[in-house]
N, C-alpha and C positions, 0 to 999 in steps of 0.2 A: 504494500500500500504506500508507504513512504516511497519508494520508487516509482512510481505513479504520481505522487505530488509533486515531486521536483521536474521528471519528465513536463508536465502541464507548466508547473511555473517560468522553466527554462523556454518551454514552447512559446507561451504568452511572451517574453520579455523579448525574442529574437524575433517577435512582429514591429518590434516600435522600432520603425525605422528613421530617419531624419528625410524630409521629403528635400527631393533635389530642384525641383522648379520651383520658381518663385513667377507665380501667373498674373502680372498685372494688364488689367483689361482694357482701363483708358487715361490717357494723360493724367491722372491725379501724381499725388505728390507719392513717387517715385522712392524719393527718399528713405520713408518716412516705413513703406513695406520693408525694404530692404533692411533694414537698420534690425527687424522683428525676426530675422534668419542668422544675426549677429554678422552681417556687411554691412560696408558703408563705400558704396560706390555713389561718386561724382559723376554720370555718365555726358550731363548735358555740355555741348560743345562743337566746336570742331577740330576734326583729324586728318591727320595726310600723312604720307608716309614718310618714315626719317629719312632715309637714303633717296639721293634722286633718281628718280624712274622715270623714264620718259612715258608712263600711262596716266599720269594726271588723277590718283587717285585720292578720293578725297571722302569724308562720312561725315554729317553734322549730323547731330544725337540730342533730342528736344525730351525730356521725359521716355516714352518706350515708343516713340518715333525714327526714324532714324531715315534720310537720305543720301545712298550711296552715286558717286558718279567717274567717272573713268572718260580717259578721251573716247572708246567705242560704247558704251552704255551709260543709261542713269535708271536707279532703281528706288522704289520708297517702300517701307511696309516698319514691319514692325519690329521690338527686339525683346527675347525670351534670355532670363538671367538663369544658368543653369551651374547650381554648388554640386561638385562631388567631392567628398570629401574634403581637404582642404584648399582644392582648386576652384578655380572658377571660371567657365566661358559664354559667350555671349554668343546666344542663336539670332543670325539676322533672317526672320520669317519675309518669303518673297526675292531672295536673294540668291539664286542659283549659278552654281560654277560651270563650266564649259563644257569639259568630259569626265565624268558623267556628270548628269545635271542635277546636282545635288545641294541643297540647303546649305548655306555657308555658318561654318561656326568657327569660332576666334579666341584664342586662350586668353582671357583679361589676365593682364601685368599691374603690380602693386603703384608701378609709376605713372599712371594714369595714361597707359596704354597697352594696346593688345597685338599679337602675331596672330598672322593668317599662314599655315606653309601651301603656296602658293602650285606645285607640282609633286608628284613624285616620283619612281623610279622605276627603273625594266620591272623589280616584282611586282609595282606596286603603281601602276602609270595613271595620275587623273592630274587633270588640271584647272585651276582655278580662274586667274583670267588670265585668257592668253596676251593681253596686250600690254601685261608684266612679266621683265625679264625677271624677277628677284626672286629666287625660290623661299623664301623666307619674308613677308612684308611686313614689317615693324611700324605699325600706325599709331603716330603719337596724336596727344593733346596740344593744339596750340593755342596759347593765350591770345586774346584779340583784344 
């Protein structure tokens, strides 16, 4: 019987899990959800990338708005904060990469910026946009 109670209790305790999305559904204060997950990301701004690229990329981020633009496309939609563990990336909803066409996600950096890796390899071959040379794109924050 005692083996039976701990089995159950063990059961129950390995359900509570930390949820990894944090779902905000329209422009409110952004902040203020996030802060409740123990983040505190500054998202609103604009970005471009450190290095120069001849593709002109650029993301300005208004609460969970977001518009992406490149010298071959401009994209708008929206953006999902997803914690795993002690990481965290940023789903741009509506934002799809070249080959294959695939939802773009971005590792957020403590510096108030995030990497996109841009292509990858004979194993492993997809690309992101092709009208970036940089396998690696480093999109900072700039003050304005």
């Amino acid at each position: 019987m005692k083996k039976i109670i701990i089995f159950l209790v063990i059961s129950i305790l390995s359900c509570n899990k930390e949820k990894n999305t944090i779902n905000i559904t329209s422009n409110q204060d952004v902040t203020s959800q996030i802060k409740n997950t123990n983040l505190f990301l500054d998202l609103d701004g604009f970005y471009q990338l450190k290095e120069k690229d001849n593709c002109g990329l650029s993301i300005t981020i208004e609460g969970v708005k977001y518009k992406f633009k490149t010298i071959d496309r401009e994209q708008t939609g929206t953006i999902e904060i997803i914690k795993e563990k002690k990481e965290v990336f940023l789903k741009f909803n509506g934002l799809f990469g070249d080959d294959p066409k695939e939802i773009i996600i971005a590792k957020y950096r403590e510096d108030n910026s995030f990497i996109i890796q841009n292509y990858g390899n004979s194993m492993n071959p997809y690309t992101r946009f092709s009208e970036c040379e940089s396998k690696f794109l480093l999109i900072e924050k700039v003050n304005q």
